[in-house]
C-alpha positions in Angstrom: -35.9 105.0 111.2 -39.7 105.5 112.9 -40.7 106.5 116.0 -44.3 106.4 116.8 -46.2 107.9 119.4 -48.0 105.3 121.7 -49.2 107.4 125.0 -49.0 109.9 127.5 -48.5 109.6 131.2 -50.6 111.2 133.7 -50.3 110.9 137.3 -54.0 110.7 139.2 -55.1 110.8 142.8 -58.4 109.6 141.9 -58.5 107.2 139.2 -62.1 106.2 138.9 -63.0 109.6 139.1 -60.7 110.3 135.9 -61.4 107.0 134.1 -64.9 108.3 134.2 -64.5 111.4 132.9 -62.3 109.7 130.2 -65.2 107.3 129.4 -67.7 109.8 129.0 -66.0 113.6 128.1 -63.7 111.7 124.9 -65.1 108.3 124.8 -62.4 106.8 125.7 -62.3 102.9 127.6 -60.2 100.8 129.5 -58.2 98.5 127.9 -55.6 97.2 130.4 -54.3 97.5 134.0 -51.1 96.8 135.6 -49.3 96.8 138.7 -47.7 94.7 141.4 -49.7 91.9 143.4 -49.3 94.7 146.5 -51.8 96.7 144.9 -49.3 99.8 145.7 -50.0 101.4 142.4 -51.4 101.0 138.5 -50.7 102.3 135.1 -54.0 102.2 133.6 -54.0 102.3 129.9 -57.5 104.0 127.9 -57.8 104.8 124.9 -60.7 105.3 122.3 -61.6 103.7 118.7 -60.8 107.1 116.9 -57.5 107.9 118.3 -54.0 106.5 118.1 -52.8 106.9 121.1 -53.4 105.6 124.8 -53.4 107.5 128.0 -51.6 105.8 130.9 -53.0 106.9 134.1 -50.9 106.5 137.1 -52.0 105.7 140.2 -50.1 105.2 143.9 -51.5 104.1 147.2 -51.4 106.9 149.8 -50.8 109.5 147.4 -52.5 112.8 148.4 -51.1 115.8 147.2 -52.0 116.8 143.8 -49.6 116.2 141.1 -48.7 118.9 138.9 -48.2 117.2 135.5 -46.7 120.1 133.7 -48.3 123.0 134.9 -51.2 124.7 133.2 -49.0 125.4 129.9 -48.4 121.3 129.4 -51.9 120.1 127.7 -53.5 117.1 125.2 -55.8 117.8 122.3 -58.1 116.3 120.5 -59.8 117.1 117.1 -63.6 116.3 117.8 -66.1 115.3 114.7 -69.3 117.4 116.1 -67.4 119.8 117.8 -71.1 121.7 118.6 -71.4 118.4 121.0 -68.7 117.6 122.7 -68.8 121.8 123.6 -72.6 121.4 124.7 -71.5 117.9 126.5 -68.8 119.8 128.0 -70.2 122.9 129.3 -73.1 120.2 130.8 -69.7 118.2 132.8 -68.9 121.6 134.1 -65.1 120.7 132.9 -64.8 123.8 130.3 -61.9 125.7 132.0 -60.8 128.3 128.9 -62.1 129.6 125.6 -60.6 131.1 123.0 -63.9 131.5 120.3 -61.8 133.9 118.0 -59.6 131.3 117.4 -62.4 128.5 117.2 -61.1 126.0 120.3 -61.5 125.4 124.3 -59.8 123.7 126.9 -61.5 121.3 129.3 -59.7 119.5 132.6 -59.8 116.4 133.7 -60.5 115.8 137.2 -56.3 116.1 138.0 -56.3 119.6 136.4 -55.0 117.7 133.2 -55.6 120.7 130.5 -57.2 119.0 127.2 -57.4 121.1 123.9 -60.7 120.4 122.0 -60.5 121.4 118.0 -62.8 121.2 115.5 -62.0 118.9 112.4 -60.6 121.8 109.8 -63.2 122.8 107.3 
């Protein structure tokens, strides 16, 4: 028996705002949409050369109060290659919300308050 991990569901109020940030804070892209013909909501799937796994951004019409998608303790992380960059790009998008520098790592949010772990690649 396998199970494999394919992606991770996160409800969004604005979604261009977030595929955005995707696109440019973790490089990732859009690689399908779907939804009903009534345009009442999406599941937008991204997801980035480098990594395995997609993130499914949810989307419904009329939504406006913020989701809380696990509270502040539920979070994603990435290993970065240049970690020196993605923390300079980072701090530059404004989206560094916690840093722990003795233990070598930082969290950035997505525009939903999505918490993202950012490690370097072990030395």
């Amino acid at each position: 028996m396998q199970a494999r991990f394919v992606h991770r569901c996160t409800h969004v109020i604005d979604k261009q705002r977030t595929i955005e940030f995707y696109e440019k804070a973790l490089g990732f892209h859009v690689v399908r949409e779907s939804g009903p013909a009534d345009g009442s909501w999406t599941n937008t799937f991204m997801e980035s050369d480098a990594c395995p796994f997609q993130l499914e951004l949810t989307w419904n019409r009329g939504r406006t109060e913020p989701y809380d998608n696990g509270g502040r303790d539920q979070h994603i992380a990435f290993v970065v290659d240049d970690f020196d960059a993605y923390h300079e790009l980072h701090r530059q998008m404004g989206c560094i919300d916690y840093e722990n520098v003795a233990m070598g790592l930082y969290f950035i949010c997505d525009p939903e308050g999505q918490r993202i772990e950012i490690l370097p690649e072990k030395r």
